[in-house]
N, C-alpha and C positions, 0 to 999 in steps of 0.2 A: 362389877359396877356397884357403886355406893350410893346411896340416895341419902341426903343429910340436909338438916334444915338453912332455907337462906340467911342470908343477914346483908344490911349496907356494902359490904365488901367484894356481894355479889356482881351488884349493879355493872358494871363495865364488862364483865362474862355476859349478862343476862341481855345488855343490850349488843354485845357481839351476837348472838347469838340470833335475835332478831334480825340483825343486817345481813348474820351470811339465809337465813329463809328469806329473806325480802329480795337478795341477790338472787339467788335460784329460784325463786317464783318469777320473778322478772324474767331472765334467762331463758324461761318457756312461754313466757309471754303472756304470765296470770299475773296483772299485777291489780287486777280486783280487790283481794283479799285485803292486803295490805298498803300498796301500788308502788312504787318503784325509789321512793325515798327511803337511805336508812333511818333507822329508828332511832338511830343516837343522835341524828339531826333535828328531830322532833323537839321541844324543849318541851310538850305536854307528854308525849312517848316514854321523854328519857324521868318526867315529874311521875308520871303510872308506875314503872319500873321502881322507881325509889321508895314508892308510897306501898307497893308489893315486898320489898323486898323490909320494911318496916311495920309491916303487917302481923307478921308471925306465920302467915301460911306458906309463903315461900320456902320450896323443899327444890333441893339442886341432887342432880343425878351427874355422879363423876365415873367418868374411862381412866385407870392406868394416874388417877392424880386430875385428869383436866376435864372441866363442866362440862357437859356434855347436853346437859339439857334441864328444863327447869317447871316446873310446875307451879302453878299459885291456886289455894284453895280459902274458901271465907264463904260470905254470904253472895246471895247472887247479884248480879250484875241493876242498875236501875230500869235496863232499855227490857227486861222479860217480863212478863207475866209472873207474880209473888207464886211461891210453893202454899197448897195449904197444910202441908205440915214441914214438921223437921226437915233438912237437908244440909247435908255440903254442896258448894257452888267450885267447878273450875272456873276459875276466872284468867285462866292465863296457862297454854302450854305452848314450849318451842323447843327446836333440836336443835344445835351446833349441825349443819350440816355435814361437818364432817364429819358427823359419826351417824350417820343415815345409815338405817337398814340395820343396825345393832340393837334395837328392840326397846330404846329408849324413851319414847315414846310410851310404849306397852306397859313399862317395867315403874313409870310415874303415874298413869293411869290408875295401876293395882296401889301403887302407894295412896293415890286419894277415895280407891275404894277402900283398903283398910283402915284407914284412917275414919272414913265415916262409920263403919261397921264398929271399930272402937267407942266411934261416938253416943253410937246405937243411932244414929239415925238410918229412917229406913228410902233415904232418898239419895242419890248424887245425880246433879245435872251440870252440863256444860252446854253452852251457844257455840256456833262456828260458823264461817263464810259458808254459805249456798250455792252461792252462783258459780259462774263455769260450769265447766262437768259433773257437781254435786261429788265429787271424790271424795272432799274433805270430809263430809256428811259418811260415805261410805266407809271411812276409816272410822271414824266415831262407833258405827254401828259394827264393824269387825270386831272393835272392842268391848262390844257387849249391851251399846246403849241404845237406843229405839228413840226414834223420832215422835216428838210430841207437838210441837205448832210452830210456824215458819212466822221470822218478823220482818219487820226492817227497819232499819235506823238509816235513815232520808231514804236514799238509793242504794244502800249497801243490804243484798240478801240474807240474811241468818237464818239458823236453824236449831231447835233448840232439843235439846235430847235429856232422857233420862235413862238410869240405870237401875230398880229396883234392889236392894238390900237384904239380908238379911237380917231380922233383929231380934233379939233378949238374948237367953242362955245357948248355947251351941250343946 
């Protein structure tokens, strides 16, 4: 696996990628999170996607040549609670379904904790869906990050986490 940074040329990976989780989240009947439209039908989905992928923080994780999954990293989101210090914000993670269970997920994560630790900042947080079974939450927290204060945007449950850092000279 290669992790390497996005660009415009991503955008139709990035928004596949979105449609095949939105397929399989649907498929078991969570369409909470996101709900059962793909993302490349969205014309604001598919403006987010473009606007990440024109950002500088989009970093693409490739299998064998093909995306596999994509990360977006920047400031935080406007729907959280402001950091009162330094931080990188995930703002956006998703996997090619087909390549579930290959650690790609895991293998982006570490990329935007290093990334912040280069920064020196001593913070990373990410928000994610709540509701249903709080799984999503519990993958967050497999990875290392701790639950800090639950929101919502209208009706939609979020949960926002953090990962402490380490920081100056190693």
């Amino acid at each position: 696996m290669i992790i390497r940074d996005g660009n415009l040329d991503d955008v139709p990976a990035v928004l596949g990628m979105f449609d095949s989780a939105v397929a399989w989240l649907t498929a078991q009947g969570r369409t909470g999170q996101w709900g059962s439209e793909p993302f490349s039908a969205s014309t604001a989905r598919v403006e987010r996607v473009t606007s990440w992928a024109s950002s500088g923080g989009m970093r693409i994780a490739e299998i064998d040549g093909e995306p596999a999954g994509c990360v977006v990293l920047g400031p935080a989101m406007d729907y959280v609670t402001p950091a009162s210090e330094p931080e990188l914000y995930v703002q956006g993670l998703v996997i090619d379904q087909r390549f579930h269970g290959r650690g790609v997920g895991s293998a982006l994560l570490e990329r935007a904790r290093a990334e912040a630790v280069e920064l020196g900042v001593p913070l990373l947080r990410v928000d994610c869906y709540a509701g249903d079974d709080g799984r999503l939450v519990k993958y967050y927290e497999s990875q290392g990050f701790t639950r800090t204060e639950p929101f919502k945007v209208n009706e939609w449950p979020g949960q926002l986490l953090e990962m402490r850092l380490p920081t100056g000279p190693a």
